[in-house]
C-alpha positions as CSV (number, residue, x, y, z in Angstrom):
1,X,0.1,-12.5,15.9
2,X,-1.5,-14.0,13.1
3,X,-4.5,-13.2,10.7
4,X,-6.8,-15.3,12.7
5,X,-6.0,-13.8,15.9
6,X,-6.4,-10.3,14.5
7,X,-9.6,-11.2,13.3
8,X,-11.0,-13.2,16.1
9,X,-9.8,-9.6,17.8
10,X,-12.5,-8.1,15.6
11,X,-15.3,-9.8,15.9
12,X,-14.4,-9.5,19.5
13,X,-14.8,-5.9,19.3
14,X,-17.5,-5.7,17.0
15,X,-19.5,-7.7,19.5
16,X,-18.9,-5.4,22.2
17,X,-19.3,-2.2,20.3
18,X,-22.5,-3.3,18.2
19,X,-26.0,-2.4,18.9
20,X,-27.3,-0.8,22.5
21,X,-30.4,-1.8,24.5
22,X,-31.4,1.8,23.4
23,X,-34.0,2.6,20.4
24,X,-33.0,6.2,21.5
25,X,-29.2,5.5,20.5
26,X,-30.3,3.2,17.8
27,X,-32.2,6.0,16.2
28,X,-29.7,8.7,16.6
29,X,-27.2,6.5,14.9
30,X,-29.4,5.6,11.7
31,X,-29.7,9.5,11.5
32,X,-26.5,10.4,12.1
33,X,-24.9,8.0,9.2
34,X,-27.4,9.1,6.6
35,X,-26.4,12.0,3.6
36,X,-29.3,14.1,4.1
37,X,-28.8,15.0,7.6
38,X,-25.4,16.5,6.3
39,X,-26.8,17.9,3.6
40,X,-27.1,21.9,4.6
41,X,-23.4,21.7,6.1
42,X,-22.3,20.4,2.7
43,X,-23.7,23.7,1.3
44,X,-22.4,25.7,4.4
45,X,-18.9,24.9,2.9
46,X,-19.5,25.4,-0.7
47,X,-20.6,29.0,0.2
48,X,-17.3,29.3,2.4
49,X,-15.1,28.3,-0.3
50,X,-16.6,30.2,-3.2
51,X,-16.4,33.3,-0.6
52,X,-13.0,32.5,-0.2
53,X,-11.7,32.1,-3.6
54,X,-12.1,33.1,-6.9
55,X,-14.3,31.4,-9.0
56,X,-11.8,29.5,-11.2
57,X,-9.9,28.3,-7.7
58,X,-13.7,27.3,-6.6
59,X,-14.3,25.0,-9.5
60,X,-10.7,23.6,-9.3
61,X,-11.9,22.9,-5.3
62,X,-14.7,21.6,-6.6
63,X,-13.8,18.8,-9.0
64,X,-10.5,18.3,-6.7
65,X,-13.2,17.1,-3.9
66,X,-15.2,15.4,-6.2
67,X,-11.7,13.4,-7.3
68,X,-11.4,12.3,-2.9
69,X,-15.0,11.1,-2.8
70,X,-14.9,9.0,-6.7
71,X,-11.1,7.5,-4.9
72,X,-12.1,6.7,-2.0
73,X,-15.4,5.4,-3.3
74,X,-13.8,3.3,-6.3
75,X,-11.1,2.0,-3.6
76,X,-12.6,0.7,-0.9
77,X,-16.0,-0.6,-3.1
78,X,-14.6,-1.0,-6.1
79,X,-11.3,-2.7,-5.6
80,X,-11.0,-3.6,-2.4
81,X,-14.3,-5.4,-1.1
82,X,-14.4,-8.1,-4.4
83,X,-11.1,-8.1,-4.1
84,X,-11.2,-9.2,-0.4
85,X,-14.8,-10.5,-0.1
86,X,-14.6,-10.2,3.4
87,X,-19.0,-10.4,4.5
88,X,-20.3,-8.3,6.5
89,X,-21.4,-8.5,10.0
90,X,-24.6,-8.5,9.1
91,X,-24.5,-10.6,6.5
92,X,-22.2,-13.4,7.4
93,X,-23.5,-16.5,7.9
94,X,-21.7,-17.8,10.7
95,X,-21.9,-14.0,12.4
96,X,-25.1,-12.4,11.6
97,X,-27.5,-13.6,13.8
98,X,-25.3,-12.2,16.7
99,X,-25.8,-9.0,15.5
100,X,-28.0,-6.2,16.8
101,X,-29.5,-5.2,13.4
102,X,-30.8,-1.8,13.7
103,X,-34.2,-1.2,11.2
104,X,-33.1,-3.8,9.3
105,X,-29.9,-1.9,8.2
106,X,-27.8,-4.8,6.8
107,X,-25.8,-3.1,3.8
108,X,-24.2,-4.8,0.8
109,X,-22.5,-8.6,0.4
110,X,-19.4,-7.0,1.5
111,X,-17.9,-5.1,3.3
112,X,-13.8,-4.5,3.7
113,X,-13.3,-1.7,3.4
114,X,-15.7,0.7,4.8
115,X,-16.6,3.3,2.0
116,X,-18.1,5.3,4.8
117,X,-15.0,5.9,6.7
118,X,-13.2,6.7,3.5
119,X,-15.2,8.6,2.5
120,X,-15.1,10.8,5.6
121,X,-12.2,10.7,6.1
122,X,-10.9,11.9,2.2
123,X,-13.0,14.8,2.6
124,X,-12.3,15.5,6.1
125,X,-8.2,15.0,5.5
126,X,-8.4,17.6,2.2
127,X,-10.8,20.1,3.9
128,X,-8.5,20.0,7.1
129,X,-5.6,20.9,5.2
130,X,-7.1,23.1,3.2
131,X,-8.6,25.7,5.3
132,X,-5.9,25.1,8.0
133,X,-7.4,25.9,11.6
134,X,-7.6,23.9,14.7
135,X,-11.0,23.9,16.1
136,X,-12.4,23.2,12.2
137,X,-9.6,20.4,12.2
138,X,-10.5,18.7,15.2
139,X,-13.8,19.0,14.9
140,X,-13.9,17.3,11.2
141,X,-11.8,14.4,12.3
142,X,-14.6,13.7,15.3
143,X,-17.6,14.2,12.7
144,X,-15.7,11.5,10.6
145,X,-14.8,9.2,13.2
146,X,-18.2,9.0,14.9
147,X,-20.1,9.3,11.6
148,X,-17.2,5.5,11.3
149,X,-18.4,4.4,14.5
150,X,-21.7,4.2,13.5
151,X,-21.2,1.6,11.1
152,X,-19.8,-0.6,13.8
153,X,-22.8,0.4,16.2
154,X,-25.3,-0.7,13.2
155,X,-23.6,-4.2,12.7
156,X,-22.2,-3.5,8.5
157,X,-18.7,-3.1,9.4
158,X,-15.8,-4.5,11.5
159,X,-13.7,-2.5,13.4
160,X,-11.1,-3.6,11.0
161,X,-13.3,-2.1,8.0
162,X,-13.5,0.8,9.6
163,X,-9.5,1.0,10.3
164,X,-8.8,0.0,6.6
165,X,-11.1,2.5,5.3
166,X,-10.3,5.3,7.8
167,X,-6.3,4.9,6.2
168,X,-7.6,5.1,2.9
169,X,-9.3,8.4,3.6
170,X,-7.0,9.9,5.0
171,X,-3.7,9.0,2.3
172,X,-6.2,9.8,-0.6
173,X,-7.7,13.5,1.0
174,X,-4.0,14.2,1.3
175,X,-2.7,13.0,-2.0
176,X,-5.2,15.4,-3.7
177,X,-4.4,18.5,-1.7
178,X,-0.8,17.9,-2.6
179,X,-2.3,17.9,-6.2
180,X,-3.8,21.0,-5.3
181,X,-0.9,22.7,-3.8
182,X,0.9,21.6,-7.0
183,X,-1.2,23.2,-9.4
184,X,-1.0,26.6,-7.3
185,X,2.2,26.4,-7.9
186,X,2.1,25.6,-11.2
187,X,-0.2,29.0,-11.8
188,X,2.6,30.6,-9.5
189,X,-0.3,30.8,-6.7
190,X,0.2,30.2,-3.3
191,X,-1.6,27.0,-1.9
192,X,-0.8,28.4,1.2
193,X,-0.9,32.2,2.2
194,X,0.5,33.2,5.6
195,X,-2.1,35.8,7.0
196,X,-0.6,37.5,9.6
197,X,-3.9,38.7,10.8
198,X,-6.0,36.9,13.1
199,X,-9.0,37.5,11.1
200,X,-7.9,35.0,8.9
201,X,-6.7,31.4,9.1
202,X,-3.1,30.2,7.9
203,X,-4.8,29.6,4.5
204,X,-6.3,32.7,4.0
205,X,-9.9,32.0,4.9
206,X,-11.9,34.0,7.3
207,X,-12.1,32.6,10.5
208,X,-15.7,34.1,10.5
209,X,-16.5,32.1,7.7
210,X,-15.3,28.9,9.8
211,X,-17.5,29.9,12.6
212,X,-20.2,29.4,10.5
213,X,-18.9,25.9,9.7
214,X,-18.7,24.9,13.3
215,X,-21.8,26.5,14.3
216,X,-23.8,24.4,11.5
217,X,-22.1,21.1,11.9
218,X,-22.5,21.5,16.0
219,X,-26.2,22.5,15.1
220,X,-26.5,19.4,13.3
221,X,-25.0,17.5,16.3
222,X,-27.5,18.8,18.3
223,X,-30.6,18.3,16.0
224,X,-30.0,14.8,15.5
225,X,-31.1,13.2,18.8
226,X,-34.2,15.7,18.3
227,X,-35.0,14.3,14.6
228,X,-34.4,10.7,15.5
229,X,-36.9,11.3,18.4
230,X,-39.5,12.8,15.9
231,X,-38.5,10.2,13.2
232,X,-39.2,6.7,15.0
233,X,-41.2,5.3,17.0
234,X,-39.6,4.6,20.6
């Protein structure tokens, strides 16, 4: 198969998976891929990690995810979409008037790879394997593949952006928690306690404290279609 097929493929699927006759799912998907809506569950885990470690290994968590989110960034839009030029959707000429544009979301020039899904993805990959527990793992991997769908549902990405991007996340988030499993062992620390209680995950964090994780991101889940309702116009 070769590169025009696979991106014929693409577009194919772009078409199919872009936009919605509904200003209801519209809405809920503009909300969903904004910061702010994210923003308490952000703070949710910041007060889970500091509980959960000492204040040096907090700051080391700290920087180590701000090192995943300035990768992931400085990959995907800072190497590889000049490097690639590939447009977007949304802004391609020969494309974008296909497109369902929702609220005149159109994004940058360019758009391979998705900085979105990398993003997601880095953070969700290093928190995952950090804190080591099923429910928390599954449930990060579906907050950062549907917060990646929503790009395609919007029109700025291809389905091939979001696949590029998604692999970035994912190798970089795991790169830097073997950096973090190297400096424990560098301090002669333990990246990885085994709890034998089942208070506690395989990590060592309280599986009270990622309750409270679950019960704020499935909060937020539920608020969205409520704040998009109250937000535009239908």
């Amino acid at each position: 198969m070769d590169l025009s097929t696979l991106l014929d493929i693409d577009k194919y699927m772009l078409l199919s998976l872009n936009g919605s006759d509904s200003l209801f799912w519209d809405g809920c998907m503009l909300v969903y891929t904004s910061m702010a809506v994210w923003m308490q569950l952000a703070l949710v885990l910041l007060y889970v990690l500091l509980k959960n470690n000492n204040i040096r290994d907090f700051f080391l968590l700290l920087v180590l995810i701000a090192v995943v989110a300035t990768l992931t960034d400085t990959i995907s839009s800072g190497i590889c979409k000049p490097f690639f030029a590939r447009w977007r959707p949304t802004n391609d000429p020969m494309l974008m008037y296909a497109v369902d544009v929702v609220n005149e979301t159109r994004g940058g020039k360019y758009g391979f790879t998705s900085s979105h899904a990398a993003n997601s993805f880095g953070i969700a990959t290093f928190i995952m394997l950090l804190i080591r527990n099923r429910a928390l793992s599954v449930s990060l991997m579906t907050w950062a593949a549907m917060n990646a769908f929503t790009r395609v549902y919007l029109g700025v990405h291809y389905p091939g952006d979001i696949l590029a991007g998604t692999i970035i996340g994912i190798v970089v988030g795991w790169a830097v928690y073997r950096l973090y499993v190297y400096i424990q062992n560098k301090k002669r620390r333990s990246a990885r306690r085994d709890w034998i209680s089942n208070h506690y995950t395989k990590s060592g964090y309280l599986v009270s404290d990622v309750y409270l994780i679950l019960l704020f991101m499935y909060a937020t889940f539920v608020a969205i279609p409520m704040i998009s309702f109250f937000t535009f116009k239908y």
